[in-house]
C-alpha positions as CSV (number, residue, x, y, z in Angstrom):
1,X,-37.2,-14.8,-82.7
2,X,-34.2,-14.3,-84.5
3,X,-30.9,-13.8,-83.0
4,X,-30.9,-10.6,-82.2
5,X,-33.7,-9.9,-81.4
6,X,-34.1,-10.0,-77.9
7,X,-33.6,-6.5,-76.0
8,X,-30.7,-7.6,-74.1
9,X,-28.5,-8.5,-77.1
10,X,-29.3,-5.6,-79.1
11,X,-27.0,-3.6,-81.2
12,X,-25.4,-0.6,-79.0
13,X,-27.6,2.5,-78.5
14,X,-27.0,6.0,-77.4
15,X,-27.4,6.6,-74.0
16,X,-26.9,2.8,-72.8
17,X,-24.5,2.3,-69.8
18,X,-21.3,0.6,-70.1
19,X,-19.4,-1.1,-67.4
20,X,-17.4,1.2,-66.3
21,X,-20.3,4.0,-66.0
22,X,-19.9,5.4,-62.9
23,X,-24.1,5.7,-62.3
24,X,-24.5,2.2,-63.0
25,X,-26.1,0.0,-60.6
26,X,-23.2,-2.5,-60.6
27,X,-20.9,0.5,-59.6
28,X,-22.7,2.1,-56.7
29,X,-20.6,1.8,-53.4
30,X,-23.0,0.1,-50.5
31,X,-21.7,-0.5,-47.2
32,X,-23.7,-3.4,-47.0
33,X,-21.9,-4.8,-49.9
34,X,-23.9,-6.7,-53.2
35,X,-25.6,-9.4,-50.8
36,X,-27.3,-7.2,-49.4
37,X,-28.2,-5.5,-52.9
38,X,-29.2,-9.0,-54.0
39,X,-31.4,-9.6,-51.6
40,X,-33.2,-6.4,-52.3
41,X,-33.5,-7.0,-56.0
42,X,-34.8,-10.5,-55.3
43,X,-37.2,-9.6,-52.9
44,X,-38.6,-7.3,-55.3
45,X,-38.2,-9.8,-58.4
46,X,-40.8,-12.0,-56.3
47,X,-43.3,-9.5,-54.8
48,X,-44.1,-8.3,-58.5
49,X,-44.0,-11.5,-60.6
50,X,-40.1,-10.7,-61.4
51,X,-40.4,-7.2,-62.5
52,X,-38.0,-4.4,-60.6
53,X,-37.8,-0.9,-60.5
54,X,-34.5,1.1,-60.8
55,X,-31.6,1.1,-63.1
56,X,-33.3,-2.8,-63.7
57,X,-36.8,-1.3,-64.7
58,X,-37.8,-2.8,-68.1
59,X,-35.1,-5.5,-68.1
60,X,-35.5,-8.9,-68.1
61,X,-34.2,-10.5,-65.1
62,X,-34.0,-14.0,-63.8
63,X,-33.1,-15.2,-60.2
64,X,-31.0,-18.4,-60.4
65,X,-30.5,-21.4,-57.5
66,X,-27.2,-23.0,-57.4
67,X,-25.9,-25.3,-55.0
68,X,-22.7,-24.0,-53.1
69,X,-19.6,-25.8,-54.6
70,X,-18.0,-25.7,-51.2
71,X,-20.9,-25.4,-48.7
72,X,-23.6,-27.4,-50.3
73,X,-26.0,-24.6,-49.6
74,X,-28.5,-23.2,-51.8
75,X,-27.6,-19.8,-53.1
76,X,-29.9,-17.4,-55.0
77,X,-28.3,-14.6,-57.5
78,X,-30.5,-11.6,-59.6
79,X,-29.1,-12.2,-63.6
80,X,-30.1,-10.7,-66.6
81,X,-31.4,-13.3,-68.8
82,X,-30.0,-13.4,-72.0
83,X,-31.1,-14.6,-75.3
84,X,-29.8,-16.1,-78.7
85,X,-32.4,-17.0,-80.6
86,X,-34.0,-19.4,-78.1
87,X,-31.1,-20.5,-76.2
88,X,-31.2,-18.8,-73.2
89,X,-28.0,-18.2,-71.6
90,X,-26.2,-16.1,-68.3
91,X,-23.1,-13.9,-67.8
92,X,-21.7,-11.9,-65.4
93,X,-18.5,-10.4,-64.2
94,X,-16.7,-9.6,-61.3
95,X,-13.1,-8.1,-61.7
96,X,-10.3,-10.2,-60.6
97,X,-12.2,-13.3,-61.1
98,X,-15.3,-15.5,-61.8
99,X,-18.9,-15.0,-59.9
100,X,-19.9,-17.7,-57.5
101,X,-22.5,-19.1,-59.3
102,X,-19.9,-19.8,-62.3
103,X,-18.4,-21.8,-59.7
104,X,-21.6,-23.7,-58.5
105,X,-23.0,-24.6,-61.8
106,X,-19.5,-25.8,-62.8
107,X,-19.2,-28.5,-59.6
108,X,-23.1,-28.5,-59.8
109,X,-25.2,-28.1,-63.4
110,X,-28.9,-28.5,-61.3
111,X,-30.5,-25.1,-60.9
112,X,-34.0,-23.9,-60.8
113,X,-34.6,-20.8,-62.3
114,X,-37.1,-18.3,-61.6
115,X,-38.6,-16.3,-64.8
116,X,-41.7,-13.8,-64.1
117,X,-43.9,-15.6,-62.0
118,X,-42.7,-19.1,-63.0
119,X,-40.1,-21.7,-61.6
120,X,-38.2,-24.2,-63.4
121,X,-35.8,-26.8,-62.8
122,X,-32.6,-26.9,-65.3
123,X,-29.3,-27.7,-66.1
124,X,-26.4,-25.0,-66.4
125,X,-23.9,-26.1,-69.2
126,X,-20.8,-24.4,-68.5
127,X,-19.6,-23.4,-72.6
128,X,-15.9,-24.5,-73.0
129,X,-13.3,-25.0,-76.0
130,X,-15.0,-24.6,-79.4
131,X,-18.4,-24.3,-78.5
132,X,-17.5,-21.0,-75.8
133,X,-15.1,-19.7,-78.5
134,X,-18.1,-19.5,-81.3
135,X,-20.6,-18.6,-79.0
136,X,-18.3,-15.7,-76.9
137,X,-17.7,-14.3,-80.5
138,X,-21.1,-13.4,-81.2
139,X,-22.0,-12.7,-77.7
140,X,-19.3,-9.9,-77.2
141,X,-20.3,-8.3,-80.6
142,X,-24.3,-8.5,-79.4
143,X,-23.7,-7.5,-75.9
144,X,-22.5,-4.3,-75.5
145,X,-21.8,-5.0,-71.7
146,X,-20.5,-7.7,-72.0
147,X,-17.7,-6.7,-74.6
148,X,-17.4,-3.5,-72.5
149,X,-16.1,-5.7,-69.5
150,X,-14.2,-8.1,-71.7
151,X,-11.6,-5.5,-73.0
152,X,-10.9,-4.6,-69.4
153,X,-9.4,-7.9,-68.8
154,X,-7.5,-11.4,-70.3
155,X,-9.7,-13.1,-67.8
156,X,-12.7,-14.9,-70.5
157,X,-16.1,-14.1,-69.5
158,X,-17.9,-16.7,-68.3
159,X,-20.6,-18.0,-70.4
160,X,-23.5,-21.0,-69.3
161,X,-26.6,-22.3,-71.4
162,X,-29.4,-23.1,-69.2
163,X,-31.8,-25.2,-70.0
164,X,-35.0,-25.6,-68.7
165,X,-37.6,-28.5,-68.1
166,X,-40.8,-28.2,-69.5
């Protein structure tokens, strides 16, 4: 597979959302707030072998276990799954700061990740200095989304490895 290959990191098309896209999922006001939204994607995510319908149909999603920094409890959070090459690696964004599971992996690097229909224990390497500065460069111009949320604020987006036992 070469780079950019994988669907997630292609090259910008016309009619993709962008972050600040009012009809995207990731902007849709819910009372119940995006727990609750989570726990609806990852319900589905496991009932169909990790395939969901929506404004997520066709993407390839992962739901990944972290260990609470502060509470010690397990937590599990929808992401898309994100490719260079083979290295398979996570973002997200929340404005004004970092996700929570930026925050576990970085006090905790176990996690089991859930792919399809298939589990996996792994380690989350938290990309810092050098090695985040090359690899955010070429994320941000594959990942249209991502580079879309970047100019929106100073705050680096976060950016983790995972790798996963075989």
């Amino acid at each position: 597979m070469t780079e950019a290959a994988h669907p997630l990191d292609a090259a910008p098309v016309a009619g993709r959302l962008r972050y600040d896209d009012p009809d995207a999922p990731w902007n849709q006001a819910d009372e119940q707030g995006p727990a609750a939204w989570n726990t609806e994607v990852i319900r589905e995510f496991r009932a169909n072998g990790g395939r969901v319908g929506g404004a997520y149909a066709g993407a390839e999603l992962l739901l990944l276990t972290t260990t609470g920094a502060r509470t010690g409890k397990r937590h599990v959070v929808p992401l898309g799954a994100l490719y260079r090459g083979e290295t398979l690696y996570i973002s997200s964004f929340v404005e004004g700061g970092y996700p929570s599971w930026y925050h576990n992996v970085r006090a905790d690097p176990a996690v089991i990740v859930e792919s399809g229909d298939h589990v996996y224990h792994g380690t989350a390497r938290v990309l810092t200095g050098a090695a985040y500065e090359e690899f955010a460069a070429w994320a941000l111009e594959n990942n249209p989304l991502l580079a879309d949320f970047q100019a929106t604020t100073t705050q680096p987006v976060p950016l983790v490895v995972l790798t996963l036992a075989k």
